[in-house]
N, C-alpha and C positions, 0 to 999 in steps of 0.2 A: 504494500500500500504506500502510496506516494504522501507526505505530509507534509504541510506549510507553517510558516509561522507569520503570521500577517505583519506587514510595513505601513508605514505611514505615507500612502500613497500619493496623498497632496501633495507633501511636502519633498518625497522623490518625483514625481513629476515636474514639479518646482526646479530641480536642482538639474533632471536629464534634460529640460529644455532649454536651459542655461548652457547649458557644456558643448554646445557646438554641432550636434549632431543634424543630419540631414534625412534621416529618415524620421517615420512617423512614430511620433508615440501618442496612446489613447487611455482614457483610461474608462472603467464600466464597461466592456465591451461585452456586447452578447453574442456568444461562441454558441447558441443554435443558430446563426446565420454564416456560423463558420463549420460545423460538423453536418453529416452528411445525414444522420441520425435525427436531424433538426431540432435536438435536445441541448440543456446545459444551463449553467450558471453563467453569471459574468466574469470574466476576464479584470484581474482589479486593475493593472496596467497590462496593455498589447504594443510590443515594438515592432516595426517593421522595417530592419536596416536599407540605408539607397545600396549599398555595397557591400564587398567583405573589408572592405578601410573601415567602412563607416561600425561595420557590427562590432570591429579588433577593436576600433577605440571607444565604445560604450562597454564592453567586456572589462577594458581593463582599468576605466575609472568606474566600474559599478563595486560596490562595497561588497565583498563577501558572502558577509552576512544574509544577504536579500537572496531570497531564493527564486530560481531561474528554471524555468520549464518550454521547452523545442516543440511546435507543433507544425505540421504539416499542410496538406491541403485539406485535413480533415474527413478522410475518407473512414479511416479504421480507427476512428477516435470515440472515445465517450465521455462525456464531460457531467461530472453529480451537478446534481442542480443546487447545489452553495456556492458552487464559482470556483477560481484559483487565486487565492492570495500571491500575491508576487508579482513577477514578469512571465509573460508570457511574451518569447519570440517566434515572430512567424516569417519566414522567408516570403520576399515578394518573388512573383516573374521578373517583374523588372529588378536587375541584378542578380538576379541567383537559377533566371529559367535558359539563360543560353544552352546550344546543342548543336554541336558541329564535329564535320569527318575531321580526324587530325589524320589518318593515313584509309588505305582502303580496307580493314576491318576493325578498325577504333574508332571510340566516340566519347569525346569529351563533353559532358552534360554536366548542369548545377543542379544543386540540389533541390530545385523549384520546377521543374521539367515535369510537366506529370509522365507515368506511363506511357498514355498512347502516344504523346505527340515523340515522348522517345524510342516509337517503337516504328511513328511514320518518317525519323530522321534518320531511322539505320535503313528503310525502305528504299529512302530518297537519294542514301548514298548507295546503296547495294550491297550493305551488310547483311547479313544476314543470322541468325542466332536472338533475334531481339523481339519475335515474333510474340513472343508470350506477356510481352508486356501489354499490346492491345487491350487484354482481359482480366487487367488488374487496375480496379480503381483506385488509383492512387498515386503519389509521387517519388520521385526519386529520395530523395532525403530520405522517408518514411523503406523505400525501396530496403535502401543499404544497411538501415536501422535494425530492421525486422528478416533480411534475408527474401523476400515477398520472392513469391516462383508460383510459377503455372504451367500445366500440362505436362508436366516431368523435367521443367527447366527454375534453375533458381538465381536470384542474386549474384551467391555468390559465385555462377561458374563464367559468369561476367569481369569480376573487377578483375583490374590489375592495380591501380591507385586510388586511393580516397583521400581529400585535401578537408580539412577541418581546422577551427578553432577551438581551441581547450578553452577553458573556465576565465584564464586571467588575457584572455583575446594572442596567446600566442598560435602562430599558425605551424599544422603538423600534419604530414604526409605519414599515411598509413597502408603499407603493401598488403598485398590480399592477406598473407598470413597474420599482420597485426590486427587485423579483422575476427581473428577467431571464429567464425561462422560456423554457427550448425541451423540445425532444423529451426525454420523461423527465429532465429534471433544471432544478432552479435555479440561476442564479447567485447569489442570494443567499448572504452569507458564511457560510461552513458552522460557522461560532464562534456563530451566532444559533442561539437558543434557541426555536420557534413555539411561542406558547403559545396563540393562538386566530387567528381570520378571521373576517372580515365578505365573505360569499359571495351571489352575486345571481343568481337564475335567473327564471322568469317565472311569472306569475297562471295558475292552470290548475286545470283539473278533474280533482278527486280520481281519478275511476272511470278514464279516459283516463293519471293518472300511475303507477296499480294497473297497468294493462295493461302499461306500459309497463317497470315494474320483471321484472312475474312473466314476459317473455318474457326479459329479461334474467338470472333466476334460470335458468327453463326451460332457456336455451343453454348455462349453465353446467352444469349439472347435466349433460347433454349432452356435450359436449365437452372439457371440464374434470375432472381426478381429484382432485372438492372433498371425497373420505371419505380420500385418503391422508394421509401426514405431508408437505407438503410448501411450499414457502417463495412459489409462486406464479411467474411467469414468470421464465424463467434468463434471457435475452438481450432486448434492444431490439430491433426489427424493424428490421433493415437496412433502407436507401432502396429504394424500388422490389418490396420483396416480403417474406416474413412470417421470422422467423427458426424459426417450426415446421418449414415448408417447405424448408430449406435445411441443417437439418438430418436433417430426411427425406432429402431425395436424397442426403446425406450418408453413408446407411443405416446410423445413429445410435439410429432409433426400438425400444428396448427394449435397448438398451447398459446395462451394470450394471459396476459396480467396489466389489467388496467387499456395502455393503448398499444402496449408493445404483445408482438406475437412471434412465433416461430412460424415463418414461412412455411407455406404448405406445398411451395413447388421446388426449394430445399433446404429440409431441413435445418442446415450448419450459418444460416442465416435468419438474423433478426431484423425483423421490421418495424417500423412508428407506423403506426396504422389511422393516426390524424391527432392523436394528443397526450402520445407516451413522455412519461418524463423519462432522467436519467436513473430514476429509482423505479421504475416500471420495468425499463429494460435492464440492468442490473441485476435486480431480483427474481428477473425471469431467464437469465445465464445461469446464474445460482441454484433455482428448481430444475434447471434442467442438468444440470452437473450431479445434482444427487439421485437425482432417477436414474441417470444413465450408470450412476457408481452402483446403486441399489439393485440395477437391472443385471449387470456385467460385468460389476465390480473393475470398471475402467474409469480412470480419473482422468476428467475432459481438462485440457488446460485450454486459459484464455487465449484467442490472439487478439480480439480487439484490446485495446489500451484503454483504461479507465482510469480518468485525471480528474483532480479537483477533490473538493469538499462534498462531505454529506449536510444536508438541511437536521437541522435539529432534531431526535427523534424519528432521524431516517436512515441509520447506521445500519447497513448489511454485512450479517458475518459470514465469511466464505462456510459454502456449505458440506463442503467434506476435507474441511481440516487445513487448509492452507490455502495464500491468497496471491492468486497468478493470473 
């Protein structure tokens, strides 16, 4: 569980608008106009650096003390509905979405690039290997963060370089192996900052990597409820079998609590079905984790990310013993 300690946001607002910075800072923001889920509390301050100059030097005159939290474009996020105390940084496009061939199977992208469009620039150069990104909604930064993969392809069989900032804005080059990647997640230090990657797939012909994306649209469209509000896979696929499935037999599929439900066309996905909170959907990962353990005696882990505070007398205890 991620925990804050609240600041005195006036008066650091007060102080980062003084210091020279060129990007935006806000403060009160409401993060269901930023997560996908269309759930959440407010944001107590939101930055949004012009640059990686400009993020290095708010990094390194921000006080320790204040706690700092990385969010994405909001695709696999969940925000409680108390908000985040602190800073919330968000990468804009502008600075951080560039995406271009440096040779004929690399691609230098930032870390604000979503998915597709990094999947229509390996297209456009004639790479090839980048196909899978089309069917993951989400972005880069969150990409490298989480390991994100699709249809038997991942993250990590991409990088070769990842460039970030640490905590005090120094800038550090990270080779695939300081990555530590496994199944959905990195060990790279979660205080770093991805600000881009130097990603390597192979020389290929356009019409052949067309195909290969629009079957991966097709499946999606398909199988996936890509017109709902919702945040993209709930669970990591347990070893040995799909965690849709297992919550299926679970007979979980079309479970609802309050506005949040479990899709009925798959399972491993949760929906806002017009006025779920962050405690709706939450508590309905949580019922569905102990049926599935009660059923199968398999412990579902999360992959959505859930940030922020609980509202008063809305504290959910993970429901089979540990909280991931």
């Amino acid at each position: 569980m991620i925990s804050f300690q609240p600041v005195d946001s006036k008066a650091l607002l007060k102080q980062l608008a003084l210091s020279g910075l060129r990007g935006r800072i806000m403060s009160d923001v409401d993060m269901s106009k930023i997560t996908w889920f269309r759930t959440g509390g407010p944001a107590e301050l939101l930055y949004q650096p012009a640059d990686e100059k400009d993020l290095a030097y708010f990094l390194k005159n921000l006080p320790e003390k204040i706690p700092v939290l990385v969010v994405g474009i909001g695709s696999n996020l969940l925000v409680r509905d108390g908000g985040i105390p602190g800073i919330v940084i968000q990468l804009p496009v502008k600075g951080f979405g560039d995406v271009h061939a440096v040779s004929e199977d690399m691609l230098l992208a930032g870390a604000a690039v979503s998915d597709k469009r990094l999947a229509a620039a390996a297209l456009k150069a004639g790479i090839a290997g980048f196909h899978f990104y089309h069917g993951i909604p989400g972005g880069l930064g969150g990409a490298l963060r989480m390991n994100s993969g699709a249809n038997g392809v991942e993250t990590s069989q991409r990088v070769i370089e990842v460039y970030g900032l640490d905590r005090r804005g120094n800038r550090r080059i990270l080779s695939y192996r300081d990555m530590q990647y496994s199944y959905r997640q990195a060990g790279a230090s979660e205080d770093l900052i991805f600000i881009s990657a130097l990603l390597k797939g192979q020389k290929g012909e356009p019409d052949a990597i067309r195909k290969a994306m629009d079957d991966v649209q097709s499946h999606r469209e398909t199988a996936q409820p890509v017109h709902e509000k919702t945040g993209g896979s709930t669970f990591r696929n347990p070893e040995g079998t799909s965690a849709w499935k297992v919550i299926d037999d679970a007979g979980c599929r079309g479970l609802a609590i309050g506005g949040a439900q479990i899709s009925d066309m798959h399972c491993n996905f949760m929906i806002n079905t017009g006025n779920a909170t962050g405690y709706d959907l939450e508590l309905l990962g949580e019922i569905v984790r102990k049926r599935v353990f009660t059923h199968s005696d398999i412990k579902l882990h999360w992959e959505i990310r859930r940030i922020g505070q609980f509202l008063p007398g809305k504290t959910i205890i993970p429901a089979i013993g540990f909280d991931d």
